[in-house]
N, C-alpha and C positions, 0 to 999 in steps of 0.2 A: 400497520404494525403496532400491537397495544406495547406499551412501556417498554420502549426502546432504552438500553442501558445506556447506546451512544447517540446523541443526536446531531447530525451536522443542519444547518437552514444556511440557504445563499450564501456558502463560504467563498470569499474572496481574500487571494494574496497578490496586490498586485505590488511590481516593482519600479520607482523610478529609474532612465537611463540618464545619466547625466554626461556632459560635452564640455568645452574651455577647461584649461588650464590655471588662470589666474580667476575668470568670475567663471566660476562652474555652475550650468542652467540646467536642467530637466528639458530632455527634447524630445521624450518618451516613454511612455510606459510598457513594463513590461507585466501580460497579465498571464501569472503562471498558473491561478486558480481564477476562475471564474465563473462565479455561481454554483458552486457544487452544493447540493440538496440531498442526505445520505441517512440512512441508519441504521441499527447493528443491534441485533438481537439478542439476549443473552445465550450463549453456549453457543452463537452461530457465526461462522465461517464465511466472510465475507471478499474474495478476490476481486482487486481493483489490477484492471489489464489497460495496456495501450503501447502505441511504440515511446521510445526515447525520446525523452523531449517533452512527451504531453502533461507533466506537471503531478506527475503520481511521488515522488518524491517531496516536491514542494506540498503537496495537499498532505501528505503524514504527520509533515514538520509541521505545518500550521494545526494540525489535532493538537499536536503536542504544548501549541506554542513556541516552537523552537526558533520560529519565525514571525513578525511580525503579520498582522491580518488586516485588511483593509474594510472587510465588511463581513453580515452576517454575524452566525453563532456556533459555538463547540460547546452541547450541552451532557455534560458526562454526569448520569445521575440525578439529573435535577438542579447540576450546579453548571452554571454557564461561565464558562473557562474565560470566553475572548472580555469579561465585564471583572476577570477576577483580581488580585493581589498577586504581586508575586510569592509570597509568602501563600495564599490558595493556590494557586498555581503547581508549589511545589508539593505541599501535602494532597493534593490531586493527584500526584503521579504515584503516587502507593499503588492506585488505580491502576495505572495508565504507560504502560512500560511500552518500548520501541525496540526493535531487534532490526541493525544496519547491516547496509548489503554488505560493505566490505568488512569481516571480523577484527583482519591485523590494525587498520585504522582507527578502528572505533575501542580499541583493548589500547590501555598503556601498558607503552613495552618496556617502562621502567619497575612496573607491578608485576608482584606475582600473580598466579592466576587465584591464589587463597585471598591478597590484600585487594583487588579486583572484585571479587565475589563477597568479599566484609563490606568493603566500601557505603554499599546502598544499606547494609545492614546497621552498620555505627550512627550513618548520618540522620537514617530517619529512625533510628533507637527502636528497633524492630524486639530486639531480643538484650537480656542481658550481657556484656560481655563477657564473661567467661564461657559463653553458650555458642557465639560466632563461629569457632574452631569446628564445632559440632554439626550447625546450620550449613558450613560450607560441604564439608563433606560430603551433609545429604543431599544439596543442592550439583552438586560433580556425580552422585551416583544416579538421579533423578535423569540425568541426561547423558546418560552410559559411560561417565568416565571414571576413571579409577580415583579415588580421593587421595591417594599414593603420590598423585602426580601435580596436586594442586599445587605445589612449592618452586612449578619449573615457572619460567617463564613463557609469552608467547608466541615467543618466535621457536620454540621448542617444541610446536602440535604442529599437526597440517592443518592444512584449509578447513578440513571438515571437522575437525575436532575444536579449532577456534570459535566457528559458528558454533558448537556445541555451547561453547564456556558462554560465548555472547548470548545464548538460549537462554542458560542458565542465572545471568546477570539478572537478565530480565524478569526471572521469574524468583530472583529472590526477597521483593516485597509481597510474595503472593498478589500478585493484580488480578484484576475481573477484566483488561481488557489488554490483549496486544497489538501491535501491528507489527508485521515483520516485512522490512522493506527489501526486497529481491536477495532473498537470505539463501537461496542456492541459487544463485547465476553466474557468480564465479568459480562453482565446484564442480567436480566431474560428475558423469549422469549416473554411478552408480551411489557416490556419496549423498546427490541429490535425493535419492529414494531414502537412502536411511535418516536426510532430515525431515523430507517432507512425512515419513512417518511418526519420526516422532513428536513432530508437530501437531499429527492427529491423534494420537495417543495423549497427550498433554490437553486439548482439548475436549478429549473424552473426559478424562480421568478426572481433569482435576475442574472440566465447568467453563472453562476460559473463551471468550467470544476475541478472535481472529481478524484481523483486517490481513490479508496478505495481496502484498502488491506485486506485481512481475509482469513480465512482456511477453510472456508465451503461454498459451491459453493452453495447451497439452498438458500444461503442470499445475494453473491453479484450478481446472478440471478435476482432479486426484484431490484436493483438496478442498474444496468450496461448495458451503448450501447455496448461494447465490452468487452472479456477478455483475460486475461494473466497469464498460467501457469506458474511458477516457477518451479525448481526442481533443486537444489544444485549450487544456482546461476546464474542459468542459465534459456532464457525463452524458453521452450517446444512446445507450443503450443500459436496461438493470432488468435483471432477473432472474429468476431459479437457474442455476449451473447448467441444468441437463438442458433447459430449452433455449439458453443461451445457444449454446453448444450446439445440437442438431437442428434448432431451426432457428438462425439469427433473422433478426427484420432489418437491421440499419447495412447499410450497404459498408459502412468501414467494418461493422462485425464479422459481414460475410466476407469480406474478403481474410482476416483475420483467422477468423475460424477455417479458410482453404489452405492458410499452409500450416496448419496441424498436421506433422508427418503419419502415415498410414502404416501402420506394419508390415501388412503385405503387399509383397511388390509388384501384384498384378493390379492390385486399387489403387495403389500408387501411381502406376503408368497412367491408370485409366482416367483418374479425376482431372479435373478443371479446375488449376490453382487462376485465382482472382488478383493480376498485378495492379497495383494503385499508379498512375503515372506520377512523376514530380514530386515532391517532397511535400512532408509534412510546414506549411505558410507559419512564417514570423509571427511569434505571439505579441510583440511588437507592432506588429501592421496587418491585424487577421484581415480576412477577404470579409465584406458585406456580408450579409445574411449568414448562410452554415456556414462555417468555417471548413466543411470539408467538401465544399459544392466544386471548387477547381479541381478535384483529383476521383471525383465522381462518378459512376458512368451512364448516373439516372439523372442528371442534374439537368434543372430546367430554369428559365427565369425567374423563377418564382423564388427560386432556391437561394436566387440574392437579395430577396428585397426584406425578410424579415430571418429575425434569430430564431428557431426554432424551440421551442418549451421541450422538457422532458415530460411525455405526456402516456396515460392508461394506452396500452394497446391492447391488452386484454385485463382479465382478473390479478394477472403475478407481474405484468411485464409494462417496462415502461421505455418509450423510443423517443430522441428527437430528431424528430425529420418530418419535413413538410408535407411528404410524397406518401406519408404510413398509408397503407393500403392499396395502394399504386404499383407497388413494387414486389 
């Protein structure tokens, strides 16, 4: 990919656990990002998938810095964030906006949704102030809401009109890049349609490159130039949406990709959902070699003795797994 706007190399977040009461020790690491190797092209639409738990949360927040990093690089632009100031750090983020799964959380409910939607504006002196009043408005009708209504509070929209304002937080330094982290997964599935559209309209329109994370590959399918499996940290699987999608190589993709619900109900009866046994292994105590070789159903000896690279499988596609072409 020539001039990637986002670059991730060998991202690592990992976390101490710590034990005692009076001398408290480290008697574990917890590694919630390890080795992610990523990049994001301008205008493009990136879904990062996997189940709960696999560190798709935690690898957002270390883009952001929100979290500290233990290794590797966050190169946004040519500026490498994890060597930056804080003070870079924060004029980085004009860039570099985040859109949270839960809206009512992430909004103070002592704010209106007008002093909420100012806030990014005053602090990084985007506009003059007499002008904010104006910005906000455009910023509420930009994402279908009524400018009428910016003066309520938050607890005074629904679910899906909250994630609207939180859209709109986001987009009020004009950034070049978002990520929005499972921004319909607590909304109902018709309100999830009118965000995930206008999430592509906003990407259309205004040029914006997209990292969107979630757990159900039916949804960031509707959304996404390419994708990126997860699984304990680590990315499994990458590449163009569509070949993701109908033809997975890694054996957690395919299973993944079978419980994508079918419309009709006769292909529904007829397919062959792929169940994974046991649970997703301690990012604490991962298994030798792949991390996903205990829940496997191609897994071989081999599959414990080394960690597998994420490596060409073809011209677009990239797998880790030891077995690529076996399977």
């Amino acid at each position: 990919m020539s001039d990637p706007i986002l670059q991730l190399t060998d991202l690592r977040a990992h976390f101490p656990v710590h034990s005692g009461f009076l001398r408290r020790r480290a008697t574990g690491m917890v590694k919630a990002v390890d080795g992610v190797t990523l990049s994001l092209a301008r205008g493009e639409v990136l879904g990062l998938v996997g189940e709960s738990g696999c560190g798709k949360s935690t690898l957002a927040r270390a883009i952001l810095q929100l979290v500290p990093t233990t290794g590797g690089t966050v190169v946004l632009e040519g500026k490498n964030l994890t060597a930056a100031t804080a003070a870079e750090v924060t004029r980085a983020r004009r860039d570099l906006q985040m859109v949270f799964q839960d809206p009512f959380a992430s909004l103070n409910p002592r704010l209106t949704v007008e002093a909420a939607l100012a806030e990014p504006l005053r602090v990084h002196r985007v506009c003059p102030p007499a002008e904010v009043p104006a910005r906000v408005a455009e910023l509420m009708t930009l994402v279908g809401l009524a400018p009428a209504t910016m003066r309520k509070y938050p607890h005074e929209f629904s679910g899906g009109q909250r994630q609207r304002i939180a859209i709109a937080r986001a987009l009020a330094l004009r950034p070049k890049v978002i990520i929005a982290d499972e921004p319909v997964s607590a909304l109902d599935v018709s309100i999830q349609a009118q965000i995930l559209n206008l999430l592509a309209a906003l990407v259309r329109d205004m040029g914006l490159s997209l990292i969107f994370i979630a757990h159900d590959l039916s949804v960031v399918k509707h959304l996404s130039d390419r994708i990126a499996v997860m699984y304990l940290g680590k990315i499994v699987e990458l590449g163009p949406a569509t070949d993701v999608i109908e033809r997975p190589l890694h054996p957690y993709t395919r299973a993944q990709v079978s419980a994508i619900p079918v419309p009709d109900p006769d292909a529904e009866r007829a397919r062959q959902r792929i169940v994974l046994p046991g649970d997703p292994p301690s990012p604490i105590n991962p298994p030798p070699g792949c991390a996903f070789h205990p829940r496997c159903p191609f897994a071989q000896e081999k599959c414990q003795l080394a960690i597998p690279p994420l490596t060409p499988a073809d011209a677009t596609r990239e797998v880790a797994c030891v077995r690529l072409g076996e399977i």
